[in-house]
MIDOSE-1310 file (N, C-alpha, C; in nm, 2 decimals, decimal comma, always signed):
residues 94
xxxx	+1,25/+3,29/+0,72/+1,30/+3,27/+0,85/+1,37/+3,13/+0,86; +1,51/+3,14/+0,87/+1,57/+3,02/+0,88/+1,51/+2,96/+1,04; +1,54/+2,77/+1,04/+1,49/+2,72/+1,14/+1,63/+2,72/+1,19; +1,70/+2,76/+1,30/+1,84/+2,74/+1,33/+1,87/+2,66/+1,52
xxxx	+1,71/+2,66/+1,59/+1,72/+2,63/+1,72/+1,65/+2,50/+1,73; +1,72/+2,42/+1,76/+1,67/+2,31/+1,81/+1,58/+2,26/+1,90; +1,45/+2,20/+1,95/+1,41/+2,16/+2,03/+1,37/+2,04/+2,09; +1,39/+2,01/+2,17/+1,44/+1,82/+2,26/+1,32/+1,84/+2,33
xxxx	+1,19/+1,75/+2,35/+1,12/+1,76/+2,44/+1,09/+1,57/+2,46; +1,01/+1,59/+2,62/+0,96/+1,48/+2,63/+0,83/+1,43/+2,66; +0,76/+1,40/+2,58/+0,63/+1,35/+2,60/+0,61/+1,22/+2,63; +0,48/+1,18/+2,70/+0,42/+1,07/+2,74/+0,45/+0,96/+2,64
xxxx	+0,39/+0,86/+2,64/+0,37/+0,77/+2,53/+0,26/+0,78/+2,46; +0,17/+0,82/+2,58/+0,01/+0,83/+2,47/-0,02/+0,99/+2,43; +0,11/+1,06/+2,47/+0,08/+1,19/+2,41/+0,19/+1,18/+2,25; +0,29/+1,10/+2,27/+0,33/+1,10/+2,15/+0,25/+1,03/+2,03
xxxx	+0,17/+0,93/+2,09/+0,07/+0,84/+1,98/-0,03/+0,92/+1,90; -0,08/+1,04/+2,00/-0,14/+1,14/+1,96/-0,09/+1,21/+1,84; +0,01/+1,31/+1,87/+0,09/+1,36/+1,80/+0,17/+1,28/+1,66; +0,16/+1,17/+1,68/+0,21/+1,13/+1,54/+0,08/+1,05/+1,45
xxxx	-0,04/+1,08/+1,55/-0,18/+1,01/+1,48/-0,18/+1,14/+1,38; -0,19/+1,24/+1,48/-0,23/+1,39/+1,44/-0,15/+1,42/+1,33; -0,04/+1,38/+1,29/+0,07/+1,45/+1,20/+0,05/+1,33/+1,07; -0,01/+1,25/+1,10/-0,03/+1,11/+1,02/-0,13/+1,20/+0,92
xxxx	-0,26/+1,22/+0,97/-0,40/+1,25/+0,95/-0,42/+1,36/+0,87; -0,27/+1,47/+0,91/-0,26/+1,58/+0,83/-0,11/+1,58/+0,72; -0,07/+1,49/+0,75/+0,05/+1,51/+0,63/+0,16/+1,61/+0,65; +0,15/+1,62/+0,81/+0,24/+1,74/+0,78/+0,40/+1,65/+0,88
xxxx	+0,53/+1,69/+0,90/+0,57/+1,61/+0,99/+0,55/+1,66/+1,15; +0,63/+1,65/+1,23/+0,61/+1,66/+1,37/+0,63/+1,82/+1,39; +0,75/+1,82/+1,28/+0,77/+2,00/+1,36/+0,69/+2,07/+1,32; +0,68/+2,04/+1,18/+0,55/+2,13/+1,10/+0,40/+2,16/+1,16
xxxx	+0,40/+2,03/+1,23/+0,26/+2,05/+1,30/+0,29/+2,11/+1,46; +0,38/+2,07/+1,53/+0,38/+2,20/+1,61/+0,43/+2,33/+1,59; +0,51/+2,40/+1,46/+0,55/+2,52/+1,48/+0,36/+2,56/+1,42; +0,22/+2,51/+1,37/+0,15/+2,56/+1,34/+0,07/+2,59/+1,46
xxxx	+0,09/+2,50/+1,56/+0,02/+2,55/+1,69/+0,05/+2,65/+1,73; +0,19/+2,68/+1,76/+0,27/+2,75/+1,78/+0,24/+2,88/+1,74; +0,23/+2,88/+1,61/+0,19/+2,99/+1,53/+0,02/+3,06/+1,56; -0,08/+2,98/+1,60/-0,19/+3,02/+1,68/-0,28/+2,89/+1,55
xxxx	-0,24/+2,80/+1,50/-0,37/+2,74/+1,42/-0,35/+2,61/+1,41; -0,47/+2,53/+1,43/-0,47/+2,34/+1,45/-0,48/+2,29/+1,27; -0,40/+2,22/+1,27/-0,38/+2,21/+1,11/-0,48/+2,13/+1,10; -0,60/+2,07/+0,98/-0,67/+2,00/+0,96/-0,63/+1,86/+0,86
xxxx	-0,67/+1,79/+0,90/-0,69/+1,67/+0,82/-0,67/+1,68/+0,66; -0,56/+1,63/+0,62/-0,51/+1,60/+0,53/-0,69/+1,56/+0,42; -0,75/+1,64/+0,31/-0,83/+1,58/+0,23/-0,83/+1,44/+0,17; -0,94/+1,35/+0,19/-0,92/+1,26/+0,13/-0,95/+1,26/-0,05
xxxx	-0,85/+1,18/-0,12/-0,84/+1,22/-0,30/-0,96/+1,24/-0,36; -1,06/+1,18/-0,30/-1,18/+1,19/-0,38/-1,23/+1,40/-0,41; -1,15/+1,47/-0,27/-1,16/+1,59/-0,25/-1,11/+1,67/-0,40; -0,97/+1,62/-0,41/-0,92/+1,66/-0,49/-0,98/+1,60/-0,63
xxxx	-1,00/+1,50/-0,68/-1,07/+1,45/-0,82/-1,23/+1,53/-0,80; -1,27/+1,57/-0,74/-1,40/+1,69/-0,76/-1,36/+1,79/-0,75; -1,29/+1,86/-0,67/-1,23/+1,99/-0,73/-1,15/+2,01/-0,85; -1,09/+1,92/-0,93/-1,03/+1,98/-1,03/-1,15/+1,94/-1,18
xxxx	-1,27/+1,85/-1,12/-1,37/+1,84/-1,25/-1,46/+1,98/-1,23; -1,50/+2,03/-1,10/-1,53/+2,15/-1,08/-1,47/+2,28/-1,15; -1,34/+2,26/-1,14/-1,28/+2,39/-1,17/-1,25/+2,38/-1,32; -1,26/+2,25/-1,37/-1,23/+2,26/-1,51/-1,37/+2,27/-1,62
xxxx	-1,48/+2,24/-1,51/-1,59/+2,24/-1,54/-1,63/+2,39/-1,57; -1,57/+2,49/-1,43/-1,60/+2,69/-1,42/-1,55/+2,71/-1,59; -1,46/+2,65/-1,62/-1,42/+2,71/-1,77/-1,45/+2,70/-1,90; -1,61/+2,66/-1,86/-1,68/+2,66/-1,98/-1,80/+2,72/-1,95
xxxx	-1,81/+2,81/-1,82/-1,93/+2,86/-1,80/-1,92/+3,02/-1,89; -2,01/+3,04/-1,98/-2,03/+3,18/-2,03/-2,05/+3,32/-1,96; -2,14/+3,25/-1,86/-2,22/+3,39/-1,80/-2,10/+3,42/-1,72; -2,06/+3,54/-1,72/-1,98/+3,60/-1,59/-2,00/+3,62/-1,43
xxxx	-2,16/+3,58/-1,40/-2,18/+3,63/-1,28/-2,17/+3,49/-1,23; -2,23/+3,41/-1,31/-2,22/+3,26/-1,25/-2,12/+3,23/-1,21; -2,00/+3,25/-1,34/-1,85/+3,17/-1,32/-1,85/+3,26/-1,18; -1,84/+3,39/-1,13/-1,78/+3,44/-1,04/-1,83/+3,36/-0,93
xxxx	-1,95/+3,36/-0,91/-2,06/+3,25/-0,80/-1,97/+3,12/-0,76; -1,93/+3,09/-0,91/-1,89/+2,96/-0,90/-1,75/+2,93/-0,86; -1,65/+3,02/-0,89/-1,51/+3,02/-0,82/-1,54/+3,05/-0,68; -1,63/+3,14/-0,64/-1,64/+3,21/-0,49/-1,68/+3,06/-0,40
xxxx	-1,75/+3,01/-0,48/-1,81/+2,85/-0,39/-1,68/+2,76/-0,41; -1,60/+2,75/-0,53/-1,53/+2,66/-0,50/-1,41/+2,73/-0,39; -1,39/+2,84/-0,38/-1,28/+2,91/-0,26/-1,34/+2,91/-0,12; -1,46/+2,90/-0,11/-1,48/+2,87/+0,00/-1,50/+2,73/+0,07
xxxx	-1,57/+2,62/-0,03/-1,52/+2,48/-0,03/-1,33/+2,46/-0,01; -1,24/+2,50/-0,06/-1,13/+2,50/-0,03/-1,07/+2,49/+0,09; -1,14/+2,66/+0,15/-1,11/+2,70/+0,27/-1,12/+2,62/+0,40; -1,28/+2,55/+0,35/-1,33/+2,53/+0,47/-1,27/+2,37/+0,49
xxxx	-1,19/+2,33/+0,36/-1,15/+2,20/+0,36/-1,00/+2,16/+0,45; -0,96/+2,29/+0,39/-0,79/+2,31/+0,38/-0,73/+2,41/+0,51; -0,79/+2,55/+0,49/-0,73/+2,61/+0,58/-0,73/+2,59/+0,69; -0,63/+2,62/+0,83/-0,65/+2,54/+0,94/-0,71/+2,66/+1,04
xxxx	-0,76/+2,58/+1,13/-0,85/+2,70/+1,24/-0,79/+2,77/+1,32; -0,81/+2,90/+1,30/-0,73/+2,98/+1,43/-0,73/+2,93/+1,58; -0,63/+2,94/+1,63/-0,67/+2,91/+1,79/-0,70/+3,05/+1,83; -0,79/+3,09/+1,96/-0,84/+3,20/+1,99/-0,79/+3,21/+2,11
xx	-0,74/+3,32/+2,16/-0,65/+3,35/+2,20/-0,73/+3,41/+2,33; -0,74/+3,31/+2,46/-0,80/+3,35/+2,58/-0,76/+3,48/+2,67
């Protein structure tokens, strides 16, 4: 879906400080973080690196596990560690 409509708005001053704390925090830019509201979900907080240098000794670690039930145990934990890191929360819809 091309972006082709423009939008001009005006916010406070401490609603903009907000909004560019919030877009700071998550790495995303301004529009990105509101077309996600938009879309129904509050984007989360950008992981701090230490996130990412444990998940990739984790995952490089699953590839020396033999047992198959384990490794599966053990990708299903690191996908939900991901999730709960990464993916952003639905907004629920009153």
């Amino acid at each position: 879906m091309g972006k082709t409509v423009k939008l001009t708005i005006r916010l406070s001053p401490e609603d903009m400080a907000l909004l560019k704390s919030r877009t700071t925090k998550t790495r995303l830019s301004q529009s990105g973080y509101l077309r996600a509201l938009i879309r129904g979900y509050v984007p989360k907080a950008y992981p701090p690196e230490i996130y990412f240098e444990v998940l990739q000794k984790l995952n490089r670690a699953s590839g020396t596990v033999a047992d198959p039930v384990i490794y599966r145990e053990l990708l299903g934990a690191l996908r939900t560690l991901q999730e709960a890191v990464t993916v952003p929360a639905k907004i629920e819809d009153t």
